[in-house]
C-alpha beads as a LAMMPS data file, in Angstrom:
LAMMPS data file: protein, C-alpha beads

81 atoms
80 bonds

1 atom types
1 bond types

-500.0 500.0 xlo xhi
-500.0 500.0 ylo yhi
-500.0 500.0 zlo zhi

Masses

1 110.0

Atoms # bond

1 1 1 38.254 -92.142 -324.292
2 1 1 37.893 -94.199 -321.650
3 1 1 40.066 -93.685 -319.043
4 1 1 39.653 -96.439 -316.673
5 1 1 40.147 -99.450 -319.610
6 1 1 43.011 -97.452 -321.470
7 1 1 44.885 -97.110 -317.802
8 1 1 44.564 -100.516 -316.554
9 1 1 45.898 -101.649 -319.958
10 1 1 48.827 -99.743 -319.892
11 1 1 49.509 -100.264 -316.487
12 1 1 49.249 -104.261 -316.704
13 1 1 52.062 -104.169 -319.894
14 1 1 53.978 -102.993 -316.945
15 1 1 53.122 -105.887 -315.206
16 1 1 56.319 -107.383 -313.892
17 1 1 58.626 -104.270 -314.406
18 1 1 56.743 -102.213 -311.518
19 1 1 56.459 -103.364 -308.236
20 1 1 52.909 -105.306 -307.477
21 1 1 51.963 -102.603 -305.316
22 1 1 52.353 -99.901 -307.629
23 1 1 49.941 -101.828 -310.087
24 1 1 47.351 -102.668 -307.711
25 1 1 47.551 -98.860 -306.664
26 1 1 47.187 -97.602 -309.988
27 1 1 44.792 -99.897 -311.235
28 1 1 42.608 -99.502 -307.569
29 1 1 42.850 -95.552 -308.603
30 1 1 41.689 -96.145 -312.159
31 1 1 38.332 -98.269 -311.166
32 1 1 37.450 -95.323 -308.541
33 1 1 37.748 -92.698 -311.075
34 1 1 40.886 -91.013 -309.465
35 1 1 42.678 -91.359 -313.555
36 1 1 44.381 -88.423 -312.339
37 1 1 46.565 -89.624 -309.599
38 1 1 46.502 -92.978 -311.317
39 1 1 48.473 -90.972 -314.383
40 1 1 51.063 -89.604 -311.961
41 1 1 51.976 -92.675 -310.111
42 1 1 51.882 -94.727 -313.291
43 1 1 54.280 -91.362 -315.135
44 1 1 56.384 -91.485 -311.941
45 1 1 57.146 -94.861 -311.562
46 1 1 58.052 -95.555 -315.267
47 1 1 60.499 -93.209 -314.909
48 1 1 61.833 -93.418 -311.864
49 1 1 62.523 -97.051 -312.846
50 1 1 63.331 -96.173 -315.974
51 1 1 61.083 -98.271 -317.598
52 1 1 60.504 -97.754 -321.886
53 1 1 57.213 -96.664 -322.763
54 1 1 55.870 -97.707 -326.174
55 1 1 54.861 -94.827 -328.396
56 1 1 51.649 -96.025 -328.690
57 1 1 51.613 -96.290 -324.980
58 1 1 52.924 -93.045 -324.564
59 1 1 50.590 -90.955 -327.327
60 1 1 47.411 -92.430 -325.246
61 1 1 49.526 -91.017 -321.923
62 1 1 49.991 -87.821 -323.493
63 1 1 46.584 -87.669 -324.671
64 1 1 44.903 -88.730 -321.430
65 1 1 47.002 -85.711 -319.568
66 1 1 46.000 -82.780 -321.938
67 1 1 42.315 -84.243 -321.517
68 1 1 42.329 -84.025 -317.871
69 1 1 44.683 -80.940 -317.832
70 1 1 47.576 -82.323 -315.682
71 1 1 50.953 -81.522 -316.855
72 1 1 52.831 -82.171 -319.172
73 1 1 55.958 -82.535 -317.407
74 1 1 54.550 -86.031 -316.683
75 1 1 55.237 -87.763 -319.998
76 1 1 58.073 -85.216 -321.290
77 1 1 60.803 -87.119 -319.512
78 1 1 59.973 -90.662 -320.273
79 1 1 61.979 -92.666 -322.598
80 1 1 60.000 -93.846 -325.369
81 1 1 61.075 -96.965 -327.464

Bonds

1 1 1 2
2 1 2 3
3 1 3 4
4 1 4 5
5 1 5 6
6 1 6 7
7 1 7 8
8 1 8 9
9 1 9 10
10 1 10 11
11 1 11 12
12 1 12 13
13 1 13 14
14 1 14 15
15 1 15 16
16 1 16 17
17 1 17 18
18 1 18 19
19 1 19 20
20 1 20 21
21 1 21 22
22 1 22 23
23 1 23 24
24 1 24 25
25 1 25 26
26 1 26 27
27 1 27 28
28 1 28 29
29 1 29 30
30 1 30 31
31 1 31 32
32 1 32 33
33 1 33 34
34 1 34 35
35 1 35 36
36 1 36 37
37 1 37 38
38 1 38 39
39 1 39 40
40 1 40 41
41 1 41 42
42 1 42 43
43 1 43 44
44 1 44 45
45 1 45 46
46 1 46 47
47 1 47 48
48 1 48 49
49 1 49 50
50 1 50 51
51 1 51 52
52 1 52 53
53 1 53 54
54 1 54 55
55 1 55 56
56 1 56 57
57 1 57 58
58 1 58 59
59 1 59 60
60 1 60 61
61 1 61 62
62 1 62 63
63 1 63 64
64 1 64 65
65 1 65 66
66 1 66 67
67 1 67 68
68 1 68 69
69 1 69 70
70 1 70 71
71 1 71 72
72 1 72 73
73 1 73 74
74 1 74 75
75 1 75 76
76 1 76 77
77 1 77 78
78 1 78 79
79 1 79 80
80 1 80 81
């Protein structure tokens, strides 16, 4: 999988529902290879704006985390549409 394309993908169907900053900070993170802080922010802010997450959206979320062994905890509370 490639992290970097499938992040800044997600991240920009966000676009307009996150704050600019949190974007360009995710995205920035994605491009240096940092997917795993880039995950956390991009988990963190969806929720804490309570933003939907598409399934598909959220399998490749899910998928990316067990991958790079963060936890899980990261996707488990988002709402999924």
């Amino acid at each position: 999988m490639n992290y970097e394309k499938e992040l800044i993908s997600i991240t920009n169907d966000y676009r307009g529902l996150l704050p600019d900053q949190n974007i360009t900070s995710i995205i920035e993170l994605a491009t240096h290879n940092e997917w795993g802080e880039a995950i956390e922010i991009l988990c963190t802010q969806l929720f804490e704006y309570d933003i939907k997450v598409s399934l598909k959206n959220y399998a490749i979320l899910e998928k990316m985390i067990k991958e790079i062994g963060l936890d899980m905890s990261l996707v488990a509370d988002l709402v999924r549409e």
